[in-house]
BALO-193004 format. One record per residue: residue number from 1; residue in one letter; chain; x, y, z of N, C-alpha, C, O in turn. Coordinates in Angstrom, 1 decimal, padded with zeros to 4 digits. Atoms other than C-alpha are relative to their C-alpha. Layout:
N
REC   resi   resn   chain     n.c1     n.c2     n.c3    ca.c1    ca.c2    ca.c3     c.c1     c.c2     c.c3     o.c1     o.c2     o.c3
REC    NUM      a       A        X        Y        Z        X        Y        Z        X        Y        Z        X        Y        Z
...
END
This chain:
180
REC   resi   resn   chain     n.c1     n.c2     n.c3    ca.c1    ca.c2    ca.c3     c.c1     c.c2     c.c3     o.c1     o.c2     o.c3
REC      1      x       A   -001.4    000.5    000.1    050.8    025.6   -015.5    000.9    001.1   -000.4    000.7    002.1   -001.1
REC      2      x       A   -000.8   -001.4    000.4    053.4    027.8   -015.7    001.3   -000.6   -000.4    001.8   -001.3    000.5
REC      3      x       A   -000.9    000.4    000.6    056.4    027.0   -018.1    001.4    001.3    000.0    001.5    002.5    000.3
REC      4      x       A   -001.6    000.0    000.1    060.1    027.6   -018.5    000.8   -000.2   -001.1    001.8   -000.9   -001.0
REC      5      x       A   -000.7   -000.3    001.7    061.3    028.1   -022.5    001.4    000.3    000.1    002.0    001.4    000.3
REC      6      x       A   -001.7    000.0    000.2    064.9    027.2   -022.8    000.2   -000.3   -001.7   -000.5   -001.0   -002.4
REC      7      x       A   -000.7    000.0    001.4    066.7    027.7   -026.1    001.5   -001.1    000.4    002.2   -000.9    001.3
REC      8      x       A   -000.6    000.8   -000.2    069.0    024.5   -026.6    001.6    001.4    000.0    001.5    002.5   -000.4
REC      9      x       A   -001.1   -000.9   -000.2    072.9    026.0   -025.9    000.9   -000.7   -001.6    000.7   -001.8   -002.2
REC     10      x       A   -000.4   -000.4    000.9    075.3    026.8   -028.7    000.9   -001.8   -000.8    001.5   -002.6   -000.1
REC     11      x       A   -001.0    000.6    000.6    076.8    024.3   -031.7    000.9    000.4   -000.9    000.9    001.6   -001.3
REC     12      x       A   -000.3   -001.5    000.7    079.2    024.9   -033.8   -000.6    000.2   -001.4    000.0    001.0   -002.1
REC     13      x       A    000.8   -000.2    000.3    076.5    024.7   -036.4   -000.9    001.6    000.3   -001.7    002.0   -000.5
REC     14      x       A    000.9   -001.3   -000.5    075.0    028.1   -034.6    001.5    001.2   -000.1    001.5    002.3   -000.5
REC     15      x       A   -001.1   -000.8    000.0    078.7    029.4   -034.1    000.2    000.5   -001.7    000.8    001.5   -002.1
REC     16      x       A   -000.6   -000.1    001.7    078.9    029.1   -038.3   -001.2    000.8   -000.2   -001.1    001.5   -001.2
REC     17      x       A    001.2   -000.3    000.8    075.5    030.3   -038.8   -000.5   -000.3   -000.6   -001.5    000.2   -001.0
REC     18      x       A    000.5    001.3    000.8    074.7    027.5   -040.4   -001.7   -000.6    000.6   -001.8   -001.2    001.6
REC     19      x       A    001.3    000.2   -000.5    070.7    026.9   -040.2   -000.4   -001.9    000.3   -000.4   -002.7   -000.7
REC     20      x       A    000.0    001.4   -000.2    070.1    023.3   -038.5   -001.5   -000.7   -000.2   -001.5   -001.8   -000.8
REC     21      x       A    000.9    000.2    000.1    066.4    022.8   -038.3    000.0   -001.1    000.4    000.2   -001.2    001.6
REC     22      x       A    000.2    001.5   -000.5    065.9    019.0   -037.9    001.1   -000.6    000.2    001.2   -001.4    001.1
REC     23      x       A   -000.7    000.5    000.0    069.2    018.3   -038.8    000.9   -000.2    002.0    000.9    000.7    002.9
REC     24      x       A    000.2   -000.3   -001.2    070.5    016.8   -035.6    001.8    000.1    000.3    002.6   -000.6   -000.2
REC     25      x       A   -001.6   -000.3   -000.3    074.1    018.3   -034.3   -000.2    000.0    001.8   -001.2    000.2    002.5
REC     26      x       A   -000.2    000.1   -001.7    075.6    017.8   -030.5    000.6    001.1    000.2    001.3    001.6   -000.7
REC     27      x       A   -000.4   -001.5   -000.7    076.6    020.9   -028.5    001.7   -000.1   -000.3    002.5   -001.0   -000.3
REC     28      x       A   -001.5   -000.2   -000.1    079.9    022.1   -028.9    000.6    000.0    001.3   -000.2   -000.2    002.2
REC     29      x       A   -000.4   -000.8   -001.3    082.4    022.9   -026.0   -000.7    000.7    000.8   -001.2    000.4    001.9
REC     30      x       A    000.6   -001.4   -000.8    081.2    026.5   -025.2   -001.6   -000.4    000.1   -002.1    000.2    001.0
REC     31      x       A    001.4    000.6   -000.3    077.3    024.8   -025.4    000.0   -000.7    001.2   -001.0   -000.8    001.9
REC     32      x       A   -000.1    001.0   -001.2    078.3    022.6   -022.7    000.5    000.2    001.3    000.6   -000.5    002.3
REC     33      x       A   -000.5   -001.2   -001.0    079.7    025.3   -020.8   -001.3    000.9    000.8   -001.6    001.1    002.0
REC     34      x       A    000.6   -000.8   -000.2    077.1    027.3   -021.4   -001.7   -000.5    000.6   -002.8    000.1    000.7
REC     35      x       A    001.3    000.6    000.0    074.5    024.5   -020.5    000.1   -000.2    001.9   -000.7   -000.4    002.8
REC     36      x       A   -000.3    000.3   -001.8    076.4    024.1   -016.8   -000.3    001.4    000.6   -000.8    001.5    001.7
REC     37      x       A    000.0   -001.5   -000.7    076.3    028.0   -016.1   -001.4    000.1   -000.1   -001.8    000.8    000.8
REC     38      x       A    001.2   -000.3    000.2    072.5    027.8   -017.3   -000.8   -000.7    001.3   -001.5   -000.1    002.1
REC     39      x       A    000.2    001.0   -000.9    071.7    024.7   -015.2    000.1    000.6    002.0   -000.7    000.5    002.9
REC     40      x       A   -000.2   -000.4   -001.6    073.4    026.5   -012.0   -000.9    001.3    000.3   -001.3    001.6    001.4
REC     41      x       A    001.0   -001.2   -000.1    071.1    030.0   -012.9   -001.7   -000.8    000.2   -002.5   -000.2    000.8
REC     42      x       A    001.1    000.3   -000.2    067.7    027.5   -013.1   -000.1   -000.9    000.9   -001.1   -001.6    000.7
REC     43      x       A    000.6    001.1   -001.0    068.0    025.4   -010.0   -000.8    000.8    000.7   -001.8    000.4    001.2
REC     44      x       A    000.6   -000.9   -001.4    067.0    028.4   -007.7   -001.7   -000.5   -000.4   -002.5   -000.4    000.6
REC     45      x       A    001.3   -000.5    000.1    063.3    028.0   -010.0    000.0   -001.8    000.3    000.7   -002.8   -000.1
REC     46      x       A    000.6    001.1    000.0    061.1    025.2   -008.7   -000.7   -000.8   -001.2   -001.8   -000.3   -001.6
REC     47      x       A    000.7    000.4    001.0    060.2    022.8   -011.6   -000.3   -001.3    000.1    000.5   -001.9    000.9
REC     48      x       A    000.6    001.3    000.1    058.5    019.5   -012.0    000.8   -000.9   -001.0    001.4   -001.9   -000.7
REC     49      x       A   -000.9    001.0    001.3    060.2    018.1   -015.6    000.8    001.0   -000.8    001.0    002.2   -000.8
REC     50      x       A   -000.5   -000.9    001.4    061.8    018.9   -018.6   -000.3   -001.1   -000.7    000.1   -002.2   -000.6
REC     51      x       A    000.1    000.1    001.3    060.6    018.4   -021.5    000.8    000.5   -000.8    001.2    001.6   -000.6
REC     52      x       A   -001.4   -000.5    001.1    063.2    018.6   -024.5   -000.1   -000.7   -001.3    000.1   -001.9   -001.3
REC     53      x       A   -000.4    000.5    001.5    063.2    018.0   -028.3    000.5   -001.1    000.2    000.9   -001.5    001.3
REC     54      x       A   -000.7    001.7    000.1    064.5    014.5   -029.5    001.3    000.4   -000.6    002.3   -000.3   -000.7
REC     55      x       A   -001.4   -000.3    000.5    067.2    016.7   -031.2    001.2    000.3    000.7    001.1    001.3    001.3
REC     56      x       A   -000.6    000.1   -000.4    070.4    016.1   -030.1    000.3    001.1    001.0    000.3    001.0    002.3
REC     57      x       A   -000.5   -001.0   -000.8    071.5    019.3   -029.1   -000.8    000.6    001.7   -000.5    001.0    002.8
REC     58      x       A    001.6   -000.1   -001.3    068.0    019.9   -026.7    000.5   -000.5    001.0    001.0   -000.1    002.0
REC     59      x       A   -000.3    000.6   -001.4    068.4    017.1   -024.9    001.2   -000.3    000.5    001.3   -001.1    001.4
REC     60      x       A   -001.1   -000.1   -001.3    072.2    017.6   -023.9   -000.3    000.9    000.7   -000.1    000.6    001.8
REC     61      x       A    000.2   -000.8   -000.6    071.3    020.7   -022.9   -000.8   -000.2    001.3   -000.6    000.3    002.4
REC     62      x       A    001.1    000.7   -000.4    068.3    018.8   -021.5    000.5   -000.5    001.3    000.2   -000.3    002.5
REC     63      x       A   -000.5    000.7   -001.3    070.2    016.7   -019.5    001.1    000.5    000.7    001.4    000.0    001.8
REC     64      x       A   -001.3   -000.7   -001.1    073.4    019.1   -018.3   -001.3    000.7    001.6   -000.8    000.9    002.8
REC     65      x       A    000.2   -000.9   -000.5    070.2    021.1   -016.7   -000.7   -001.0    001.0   -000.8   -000.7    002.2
REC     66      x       A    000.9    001.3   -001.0    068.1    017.7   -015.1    001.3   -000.9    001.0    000.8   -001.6    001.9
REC     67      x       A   -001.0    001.0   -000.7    072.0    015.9   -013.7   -000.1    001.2    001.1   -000.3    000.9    002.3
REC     68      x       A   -000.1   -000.8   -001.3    072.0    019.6   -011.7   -000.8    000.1    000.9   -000.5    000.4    002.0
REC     69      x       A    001.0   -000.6   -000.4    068.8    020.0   -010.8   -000.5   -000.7    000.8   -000.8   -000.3    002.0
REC     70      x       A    000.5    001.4   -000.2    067.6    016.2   -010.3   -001.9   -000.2   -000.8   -002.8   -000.9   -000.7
REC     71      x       A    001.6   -000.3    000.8    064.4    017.2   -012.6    000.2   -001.2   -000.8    001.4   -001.2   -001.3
REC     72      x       A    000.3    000.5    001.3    063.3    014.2   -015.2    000.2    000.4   -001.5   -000.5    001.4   -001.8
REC     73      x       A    000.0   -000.6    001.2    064.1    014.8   -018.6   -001.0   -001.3   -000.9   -000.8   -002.5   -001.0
REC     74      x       A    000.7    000.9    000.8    061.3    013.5   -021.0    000.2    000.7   -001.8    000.1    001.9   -002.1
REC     75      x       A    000.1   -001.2    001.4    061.8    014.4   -024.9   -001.2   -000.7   -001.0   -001.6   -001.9   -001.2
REC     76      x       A    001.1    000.2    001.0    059.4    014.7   -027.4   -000.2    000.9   -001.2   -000.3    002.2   -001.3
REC     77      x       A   -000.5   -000.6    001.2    059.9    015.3   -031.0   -001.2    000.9   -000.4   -001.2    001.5   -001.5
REC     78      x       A    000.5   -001.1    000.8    057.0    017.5   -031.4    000.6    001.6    000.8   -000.1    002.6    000.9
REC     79      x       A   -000.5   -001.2   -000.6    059.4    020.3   -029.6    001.2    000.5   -001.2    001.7    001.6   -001.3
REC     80      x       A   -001.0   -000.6    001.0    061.9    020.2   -032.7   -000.1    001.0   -000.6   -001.3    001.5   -000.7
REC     81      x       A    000.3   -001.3    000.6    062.6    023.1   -034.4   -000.4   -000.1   -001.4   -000.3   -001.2   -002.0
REC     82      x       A    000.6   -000.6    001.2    061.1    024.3   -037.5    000.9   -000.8   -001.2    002.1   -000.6   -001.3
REC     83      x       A   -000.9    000.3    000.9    062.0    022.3   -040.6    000.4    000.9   -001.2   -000.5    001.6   -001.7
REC     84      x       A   -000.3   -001.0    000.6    063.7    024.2   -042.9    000.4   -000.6   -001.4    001.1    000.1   -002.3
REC     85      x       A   -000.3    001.3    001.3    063.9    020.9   -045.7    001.6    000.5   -000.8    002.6    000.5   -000.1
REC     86      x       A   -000.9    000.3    000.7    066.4    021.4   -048.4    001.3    001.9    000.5    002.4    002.1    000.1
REC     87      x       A   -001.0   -001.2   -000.5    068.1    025.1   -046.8    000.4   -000.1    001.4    000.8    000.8    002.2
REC     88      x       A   -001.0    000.3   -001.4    069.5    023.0   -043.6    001.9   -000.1   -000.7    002.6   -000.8   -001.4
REC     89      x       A   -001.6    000.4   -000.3    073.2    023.4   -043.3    000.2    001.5   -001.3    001.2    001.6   -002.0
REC     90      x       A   -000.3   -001.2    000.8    072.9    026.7   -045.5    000.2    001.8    001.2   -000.4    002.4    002.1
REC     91      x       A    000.3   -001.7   -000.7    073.6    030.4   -044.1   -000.8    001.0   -000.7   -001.2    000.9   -001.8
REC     92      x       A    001.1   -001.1    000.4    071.4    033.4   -044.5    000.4    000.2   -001.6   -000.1    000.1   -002.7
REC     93      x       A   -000.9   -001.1    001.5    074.1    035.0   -046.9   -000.5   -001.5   -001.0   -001.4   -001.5   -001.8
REC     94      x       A   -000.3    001.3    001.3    074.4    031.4   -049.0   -001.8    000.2   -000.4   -002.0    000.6   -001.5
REC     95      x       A    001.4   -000.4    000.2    070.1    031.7   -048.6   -000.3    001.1   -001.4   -000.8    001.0   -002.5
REC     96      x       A    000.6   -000.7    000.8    069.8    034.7   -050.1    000.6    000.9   -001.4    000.3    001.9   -002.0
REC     97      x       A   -000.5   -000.4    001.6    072.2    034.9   -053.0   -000.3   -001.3   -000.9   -000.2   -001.1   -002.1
REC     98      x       A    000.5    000.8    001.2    071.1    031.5   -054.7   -001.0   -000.3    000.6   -000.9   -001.5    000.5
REC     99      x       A    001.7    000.3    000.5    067.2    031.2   -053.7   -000.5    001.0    000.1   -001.7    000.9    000.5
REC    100      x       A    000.1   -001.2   -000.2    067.2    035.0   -053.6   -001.4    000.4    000.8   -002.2    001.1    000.3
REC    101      x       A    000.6   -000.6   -001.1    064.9    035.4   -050.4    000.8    000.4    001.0    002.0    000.3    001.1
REC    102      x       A   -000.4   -000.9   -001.0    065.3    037.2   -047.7   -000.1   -000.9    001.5   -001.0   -001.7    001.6
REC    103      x       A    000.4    000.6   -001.3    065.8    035.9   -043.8   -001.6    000.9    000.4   -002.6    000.2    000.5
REC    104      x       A    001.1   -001.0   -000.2    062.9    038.6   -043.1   -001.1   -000.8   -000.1   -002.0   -000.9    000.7
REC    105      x       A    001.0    000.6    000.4    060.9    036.4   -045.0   -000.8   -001.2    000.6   -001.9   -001.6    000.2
REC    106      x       A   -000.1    001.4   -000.3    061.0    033.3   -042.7   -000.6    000.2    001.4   -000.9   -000.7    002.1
REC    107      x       A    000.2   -000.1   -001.6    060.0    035.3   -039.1   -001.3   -000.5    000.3   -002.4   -000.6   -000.2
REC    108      x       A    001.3    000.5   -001.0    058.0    034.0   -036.7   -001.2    000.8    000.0   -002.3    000.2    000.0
REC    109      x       A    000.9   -001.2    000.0    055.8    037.1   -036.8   -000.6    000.0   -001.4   -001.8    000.1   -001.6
REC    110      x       A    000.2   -000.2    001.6    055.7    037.1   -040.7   -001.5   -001.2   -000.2   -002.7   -001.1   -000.6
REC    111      x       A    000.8    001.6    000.4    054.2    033.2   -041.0    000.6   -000.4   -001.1    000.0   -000.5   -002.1
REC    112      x       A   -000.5    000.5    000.6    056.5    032.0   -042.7   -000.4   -001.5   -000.9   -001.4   -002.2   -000.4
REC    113      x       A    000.5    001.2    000.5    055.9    028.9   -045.0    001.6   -000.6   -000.1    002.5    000.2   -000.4
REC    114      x       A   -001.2    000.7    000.8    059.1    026.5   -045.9   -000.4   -001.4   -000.7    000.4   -002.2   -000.9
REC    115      x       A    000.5    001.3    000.6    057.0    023.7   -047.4    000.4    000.1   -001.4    000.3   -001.0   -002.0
REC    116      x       A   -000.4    000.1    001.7    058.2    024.8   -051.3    001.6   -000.6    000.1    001.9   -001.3   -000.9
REC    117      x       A   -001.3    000.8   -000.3    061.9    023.7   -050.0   -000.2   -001.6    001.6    000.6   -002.2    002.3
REC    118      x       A    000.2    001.2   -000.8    060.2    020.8   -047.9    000.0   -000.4    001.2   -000.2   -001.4    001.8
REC    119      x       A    000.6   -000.3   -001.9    060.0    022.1   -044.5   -001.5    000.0    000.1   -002.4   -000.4   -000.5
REC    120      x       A    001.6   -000.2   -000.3    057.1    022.9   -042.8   -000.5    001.5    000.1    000.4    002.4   -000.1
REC    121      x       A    000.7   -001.6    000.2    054.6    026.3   -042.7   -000.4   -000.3    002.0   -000.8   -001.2    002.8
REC    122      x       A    000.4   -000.7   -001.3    054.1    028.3   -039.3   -000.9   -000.8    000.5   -000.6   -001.2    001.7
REC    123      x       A    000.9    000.5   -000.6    051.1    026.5   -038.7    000.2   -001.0    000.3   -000.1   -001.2    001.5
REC    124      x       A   -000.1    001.0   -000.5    052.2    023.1   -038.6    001.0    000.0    001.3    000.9   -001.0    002.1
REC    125      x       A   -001.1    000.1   -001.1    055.1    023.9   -036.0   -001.0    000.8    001.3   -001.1    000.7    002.6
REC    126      x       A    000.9   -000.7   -001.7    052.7    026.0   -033.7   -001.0   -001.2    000.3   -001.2   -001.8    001.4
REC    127      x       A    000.9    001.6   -001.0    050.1    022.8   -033.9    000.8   -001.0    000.7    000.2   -001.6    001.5
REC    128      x       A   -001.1    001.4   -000.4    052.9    020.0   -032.9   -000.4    001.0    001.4   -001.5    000.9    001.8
REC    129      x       A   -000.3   -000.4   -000.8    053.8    022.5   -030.1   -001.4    000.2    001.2   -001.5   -000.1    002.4
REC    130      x       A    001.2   -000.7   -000.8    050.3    023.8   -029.1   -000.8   -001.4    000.7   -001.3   -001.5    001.9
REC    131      x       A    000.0    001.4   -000.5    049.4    019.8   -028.9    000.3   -000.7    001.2   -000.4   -001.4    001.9
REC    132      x       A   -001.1    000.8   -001.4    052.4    018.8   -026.3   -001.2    001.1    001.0   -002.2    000.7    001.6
REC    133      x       A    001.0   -000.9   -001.1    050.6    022.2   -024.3   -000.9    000.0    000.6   -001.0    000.6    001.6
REC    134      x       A    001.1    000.1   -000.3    047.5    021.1   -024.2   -000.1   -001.3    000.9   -001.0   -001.4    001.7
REC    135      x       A    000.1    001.2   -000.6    048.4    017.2   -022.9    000.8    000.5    001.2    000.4    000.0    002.3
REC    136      x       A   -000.8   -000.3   -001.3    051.2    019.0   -020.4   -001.0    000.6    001.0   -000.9    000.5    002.2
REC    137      x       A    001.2   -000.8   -000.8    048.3    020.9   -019.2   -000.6   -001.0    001.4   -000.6   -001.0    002.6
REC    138      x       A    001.1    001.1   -000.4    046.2    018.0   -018.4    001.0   -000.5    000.7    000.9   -000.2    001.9
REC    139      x       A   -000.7    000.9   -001.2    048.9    016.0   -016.6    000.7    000.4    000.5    001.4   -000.5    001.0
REC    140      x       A   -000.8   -000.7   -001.0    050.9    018.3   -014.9   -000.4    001.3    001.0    000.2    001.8    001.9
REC    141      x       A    001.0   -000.9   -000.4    047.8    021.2   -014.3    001.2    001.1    001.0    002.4    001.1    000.5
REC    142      x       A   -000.3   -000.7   -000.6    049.3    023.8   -011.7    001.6    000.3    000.4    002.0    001.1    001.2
REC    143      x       A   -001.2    000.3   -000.7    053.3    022.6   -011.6    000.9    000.8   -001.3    000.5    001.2   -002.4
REC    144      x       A   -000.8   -000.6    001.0    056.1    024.1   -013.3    001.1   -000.9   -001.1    002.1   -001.7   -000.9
REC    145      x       A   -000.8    001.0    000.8    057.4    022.7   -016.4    001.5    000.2   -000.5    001.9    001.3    000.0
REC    146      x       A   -001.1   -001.3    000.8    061.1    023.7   -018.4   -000.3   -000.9   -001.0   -000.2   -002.1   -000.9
REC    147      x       A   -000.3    000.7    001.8    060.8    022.9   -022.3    001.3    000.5   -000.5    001.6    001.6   -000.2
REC    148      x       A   -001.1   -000.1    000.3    063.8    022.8   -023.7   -000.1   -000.3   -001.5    000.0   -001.5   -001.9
REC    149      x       A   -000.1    000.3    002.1    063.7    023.3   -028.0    001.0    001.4   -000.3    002.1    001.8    000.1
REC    150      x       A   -001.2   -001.0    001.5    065.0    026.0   -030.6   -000.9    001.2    000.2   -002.1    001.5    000.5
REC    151      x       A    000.5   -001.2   -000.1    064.9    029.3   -030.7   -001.3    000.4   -001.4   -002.2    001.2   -001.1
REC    152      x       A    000.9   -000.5    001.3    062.8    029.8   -034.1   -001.4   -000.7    000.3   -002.4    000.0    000.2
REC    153      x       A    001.3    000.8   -000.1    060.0    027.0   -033.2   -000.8    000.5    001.3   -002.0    000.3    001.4
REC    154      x       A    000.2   -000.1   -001.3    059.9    028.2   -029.4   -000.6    001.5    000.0   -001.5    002.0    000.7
REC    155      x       A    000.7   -001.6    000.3    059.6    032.1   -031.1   -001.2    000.1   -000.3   -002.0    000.9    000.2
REC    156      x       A    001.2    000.1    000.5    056.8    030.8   -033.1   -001.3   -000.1    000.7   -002.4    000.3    000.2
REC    157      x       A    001.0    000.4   -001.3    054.8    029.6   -030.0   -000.4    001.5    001.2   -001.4    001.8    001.9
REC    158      x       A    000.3   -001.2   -000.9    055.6    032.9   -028.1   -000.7    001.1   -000.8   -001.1    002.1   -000.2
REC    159      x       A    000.5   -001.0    001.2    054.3    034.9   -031.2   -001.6   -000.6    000.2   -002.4    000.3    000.5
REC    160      x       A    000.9    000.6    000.1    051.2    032.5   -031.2   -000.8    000.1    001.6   -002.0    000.0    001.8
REC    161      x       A    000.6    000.0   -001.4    050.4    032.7   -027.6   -000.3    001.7    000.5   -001.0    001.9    001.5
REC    162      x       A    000.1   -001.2   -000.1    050.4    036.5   -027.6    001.1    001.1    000.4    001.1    002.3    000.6
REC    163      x       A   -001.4   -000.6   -000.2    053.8    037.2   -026.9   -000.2    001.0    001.5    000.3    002.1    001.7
REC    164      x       A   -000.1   -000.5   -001.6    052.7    037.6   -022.9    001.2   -000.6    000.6    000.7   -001.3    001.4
REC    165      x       A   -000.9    000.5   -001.0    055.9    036.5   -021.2    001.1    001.0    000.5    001.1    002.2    000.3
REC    166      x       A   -001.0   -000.7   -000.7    059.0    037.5   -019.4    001.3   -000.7   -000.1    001.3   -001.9    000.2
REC    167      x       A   -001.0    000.3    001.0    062.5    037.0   -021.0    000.8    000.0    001.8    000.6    000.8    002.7
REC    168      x       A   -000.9    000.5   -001.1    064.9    035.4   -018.2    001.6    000.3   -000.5    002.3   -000.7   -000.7
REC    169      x       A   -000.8    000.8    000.8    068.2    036.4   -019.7    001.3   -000.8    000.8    001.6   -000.5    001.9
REC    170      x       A   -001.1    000.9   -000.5    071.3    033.8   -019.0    000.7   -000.5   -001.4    000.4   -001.2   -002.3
REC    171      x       A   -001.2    000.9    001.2    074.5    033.3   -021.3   -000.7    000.2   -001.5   -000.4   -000.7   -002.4
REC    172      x       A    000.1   -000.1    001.4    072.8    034.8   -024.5   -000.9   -001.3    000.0   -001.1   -001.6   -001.2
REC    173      x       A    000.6    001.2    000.5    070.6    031.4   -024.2   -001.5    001.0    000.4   -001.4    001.7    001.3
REC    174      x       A    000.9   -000.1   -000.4    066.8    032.5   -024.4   -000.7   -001.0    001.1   -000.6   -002.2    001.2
REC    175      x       A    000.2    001.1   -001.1    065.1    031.7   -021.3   -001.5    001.0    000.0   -001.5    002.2    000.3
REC    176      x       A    001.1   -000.9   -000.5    061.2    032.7   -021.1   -000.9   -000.5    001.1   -000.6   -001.7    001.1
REC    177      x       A    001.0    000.5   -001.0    058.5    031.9   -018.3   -001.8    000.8   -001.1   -001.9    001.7   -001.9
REC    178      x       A    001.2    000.4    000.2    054.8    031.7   -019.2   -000.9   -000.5    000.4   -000.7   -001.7    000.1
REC    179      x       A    000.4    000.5    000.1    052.1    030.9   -017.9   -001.5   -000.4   -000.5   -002.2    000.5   -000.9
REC    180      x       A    001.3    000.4    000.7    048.8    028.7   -019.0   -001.0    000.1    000.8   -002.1   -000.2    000.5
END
């Protein structure tokens, strides 16, 4: 199976710096811009579906890229991003002058945990993901998929998988291919 890693396009949640995690926000303007210029760069690739987070922003993105395409959009909340519990709607800076950590602390690479502020730890976000991978496998075997989630939860999966892929770029949106 060979996959297609779309990063949902910009809110202004992302324009502020403001970390969203579960919380669910709808694309801004320039996201909805940036979801039609993305849409017109991935018709050329042959794909079967899209899969997309249940979070708002995914599946507009989800759906600006499936009205161009004519691809299915199916969402499934184990593609949400990384919960980040009680430091949603906080910035790095606000982060790390009152719970004095560091962003550093939180990377994909690192293994982050956020279960002491009521998120989730690295592992649970790579099992949800590695989960959907394993049933997409099985019922779509040989065809090309596009998932459509977050850049942090989607990092975590490319870190976990061996960080073999090939970075597509378009509009500052991560775009990677993979395949299983």
């Amino acid at each position: 199976m060979r996959l297609i890693l779309v990063r949902h396009c910009q809110t202004d949640w992302n324009k502020a710096g403001r970390i969203q995690g579960h919380t669910d926000n709808q694309l801004n303007g320039e996201g909805k811009n940036q979801a039609q210029r993305l849409s017109l760069k991935l018709k050329r690739y042959k794909f079967y579906l899209i899969v997309s987070s249940d979070l708002l922003r995914a599946l507009e993105t989800a759906a600006i890229i499936g009205m161009r395409t004519g691809a299915p959009v199916r969402p499934d909340k184990r593609l949400r991003e990384r919960s980040y519990g009680s430091l949603e709607g906080m910035t790095w800076a606000e982060i790390e002058n009152e719970r004095k950590v560091k962003k550093s602390d939180f990377s994909a690479a690192k293994g982050y945990d956020l279960r002491p502020y009521g998120g989730e730890s690295r592992k649970q976000v790579i099992d949800r993901h590695l989960d959907l991978l394993e049933e997409l496998k099985k019922e779509y075997g040989g065809k090309t998929v596009v998932l459509v989630g977050h850049g942090s939860s989607l990092g975590s999966l490319l870190v976990r998988l061996g960080n073999r892929h090939h970075y597509l770029e378009m509009e500052k949106i991560v775009v990677a291919q993979y395949r299983l």
